[in-house]
C-alpha positions in Angstrom: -24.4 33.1 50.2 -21.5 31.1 49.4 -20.9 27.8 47.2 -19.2 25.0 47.8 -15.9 24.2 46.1 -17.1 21.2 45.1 -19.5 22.1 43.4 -19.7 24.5 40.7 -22.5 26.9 40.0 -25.5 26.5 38.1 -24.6 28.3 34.7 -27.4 31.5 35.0 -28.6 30.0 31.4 -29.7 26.3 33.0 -31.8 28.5 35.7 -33.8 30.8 33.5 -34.3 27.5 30.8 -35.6 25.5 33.7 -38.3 28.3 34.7 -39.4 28.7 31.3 -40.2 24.9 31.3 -41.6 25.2 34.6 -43.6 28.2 33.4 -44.9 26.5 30.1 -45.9 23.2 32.0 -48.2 25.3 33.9 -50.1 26.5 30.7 -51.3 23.2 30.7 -52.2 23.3 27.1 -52.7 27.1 27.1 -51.4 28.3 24.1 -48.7 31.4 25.3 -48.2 34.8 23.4 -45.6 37.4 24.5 -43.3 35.0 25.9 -40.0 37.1 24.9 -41.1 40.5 26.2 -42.9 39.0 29.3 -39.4 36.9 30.8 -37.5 40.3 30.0 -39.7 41.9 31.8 -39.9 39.6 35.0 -35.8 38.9 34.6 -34.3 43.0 34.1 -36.2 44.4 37.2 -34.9 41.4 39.8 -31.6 41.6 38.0 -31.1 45.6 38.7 -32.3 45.4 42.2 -29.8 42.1 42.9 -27.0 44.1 40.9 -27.8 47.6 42.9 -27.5 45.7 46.4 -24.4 43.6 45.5 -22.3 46.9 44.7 -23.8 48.6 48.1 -26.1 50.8 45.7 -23.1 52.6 43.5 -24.2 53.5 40.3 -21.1 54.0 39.0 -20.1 50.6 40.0 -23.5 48.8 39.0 -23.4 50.1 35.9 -19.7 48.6 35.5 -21.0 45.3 35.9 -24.0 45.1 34.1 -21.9 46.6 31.5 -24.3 50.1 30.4 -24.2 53.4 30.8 -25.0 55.5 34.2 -27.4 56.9 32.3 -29.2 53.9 31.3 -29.2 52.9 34.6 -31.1 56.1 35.9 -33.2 55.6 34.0 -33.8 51.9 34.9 -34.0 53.0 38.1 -36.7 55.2 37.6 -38.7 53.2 35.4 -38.9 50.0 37.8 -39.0 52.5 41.1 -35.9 51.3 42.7 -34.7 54.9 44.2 
């Protein structure tokens, strides 16, 4: 994928506020509980696997740019079944 010099990026923070709003218009009046646990959830799984493929699956390296420990990762790994 590659962007255009033209045009910068969407900032990462703009994307995830415009799915929350798309997500809360959908409630349609429904009230929402767990918000917070539920958009971590659905965000950190996505985020490894994306992060995991860009570095051509090194730990070492993944870990380096998501900024935790190797061992965090494992565990990540095993905990969302990405092995």
């Amino acid at each position: 994928m590659s962007i255009s010099n033209n045009t910068p990026p969407i900032p990462l923070s703009a994307q995830v506020k415009q799915a929350v709003d798309n997500y809360l218009k959908q409630l349609d009046g429904y009230d929402a509980t767990g918000l917070h646990a539920m958009v971590l959830a659905e965000v950190e799984k996505p985020l490894f696997e994306a992060t995991l493929q860009y570095s051509g699956y090194n730990q070492t390296k993944t870990a380096q740019i998501l900024g935790i420990s190797r061992s965090t990762l494992r565990k990540k790994i095993e905990q969302y079944d990405l092995s």
